[in-house]
C-alpha positions in Angstrom: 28.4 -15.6 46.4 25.8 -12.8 47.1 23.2 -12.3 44.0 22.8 -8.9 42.5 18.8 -7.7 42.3 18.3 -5.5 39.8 15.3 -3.1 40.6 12.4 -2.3 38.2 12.2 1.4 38.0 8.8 0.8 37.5 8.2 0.3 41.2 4.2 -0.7 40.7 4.7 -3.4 38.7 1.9 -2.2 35.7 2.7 -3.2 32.3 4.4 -0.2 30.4 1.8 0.2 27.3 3.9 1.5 24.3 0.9 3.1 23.1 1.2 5.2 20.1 -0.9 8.7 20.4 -1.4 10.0 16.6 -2.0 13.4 17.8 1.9 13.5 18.8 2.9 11.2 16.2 5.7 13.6 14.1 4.9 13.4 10.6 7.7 14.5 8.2 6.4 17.3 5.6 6.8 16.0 1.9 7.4 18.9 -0.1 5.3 20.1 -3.1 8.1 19.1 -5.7 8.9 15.6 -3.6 4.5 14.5 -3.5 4.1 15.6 -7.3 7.9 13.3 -7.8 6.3 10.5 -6.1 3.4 10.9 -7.8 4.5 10.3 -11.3 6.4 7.4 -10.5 3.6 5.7 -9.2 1.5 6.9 -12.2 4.7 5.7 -14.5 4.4 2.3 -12.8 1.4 1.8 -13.0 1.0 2.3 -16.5 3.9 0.2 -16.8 2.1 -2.5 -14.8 -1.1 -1.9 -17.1 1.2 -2.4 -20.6 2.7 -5.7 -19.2 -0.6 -7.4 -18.4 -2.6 -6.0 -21.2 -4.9 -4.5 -19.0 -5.1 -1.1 -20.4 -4.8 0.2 -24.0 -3.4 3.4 -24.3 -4.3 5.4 -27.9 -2.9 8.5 -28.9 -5.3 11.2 -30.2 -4.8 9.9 -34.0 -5.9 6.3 -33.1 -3.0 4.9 -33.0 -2.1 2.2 -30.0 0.9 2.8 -28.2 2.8 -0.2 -27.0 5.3 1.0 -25.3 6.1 2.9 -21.7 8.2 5.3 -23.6 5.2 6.0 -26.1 2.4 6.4 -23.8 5.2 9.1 -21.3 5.9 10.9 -24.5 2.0 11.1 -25.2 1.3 12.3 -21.6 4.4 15.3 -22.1 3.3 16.2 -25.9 -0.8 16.2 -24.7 -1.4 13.8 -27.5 -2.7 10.8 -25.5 -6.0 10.3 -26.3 -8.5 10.5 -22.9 -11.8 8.7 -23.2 -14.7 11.1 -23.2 -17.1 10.7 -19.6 -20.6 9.8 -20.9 -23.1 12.0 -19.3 -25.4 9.0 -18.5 -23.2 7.6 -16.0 -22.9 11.2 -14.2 -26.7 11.1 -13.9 -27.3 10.7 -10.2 -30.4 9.3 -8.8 -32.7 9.8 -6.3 -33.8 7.3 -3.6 -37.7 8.3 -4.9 -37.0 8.3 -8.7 -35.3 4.2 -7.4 -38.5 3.4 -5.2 -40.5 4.6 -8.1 
């Protein structure tokens, strides 16, 4: 019984490197309507993830604590959620002399 060799096509024997090169990498374009999609379910999750482990409180603008997903989404579309004011000491930015000082 003869035996069959079967041939490398890669006659020099060097290990093929399946290498990925980013720069021809093909990258499929999210549209604007599709990112801003995506991005309110992952805003609508995590909120949801914030309300189940009582990490977060979310207030609408007359005080009042909302409990539920449904509130705070209804808060977000009526622009009655109530957004914590920035202080303007924790914008103040220092400089390495004013530290050393």
């Amino acid at each position: 019984m003869e035996r069959v060799q079967l041939r490398n096509s890669n006659n020099n024997h060097r290990r093929n490197n399946h290498r990925a090169y980013p720069e021809l990498v093909v990258t499929h374009s999210v549209s604007e309507s599709d990112a801003a999609y995506y991005a309110a379910l992952k805003l609508v999750a995590r909120i949801d993830e914030d309300l189940t482990r009582g990490v977060r409180h979310y207030r609408n603008k007359a005080g009042i604590l909302l409990t539920t997903l449904d509130q705070v989404v209804h808060a977000i579309l009526t622009d009655d959620l109530s957004v914590p004011e920035v202080r303007e000491e924790a914008e103040v930015m220092w400089l390495p002399q004013e530290l050393a000082a």
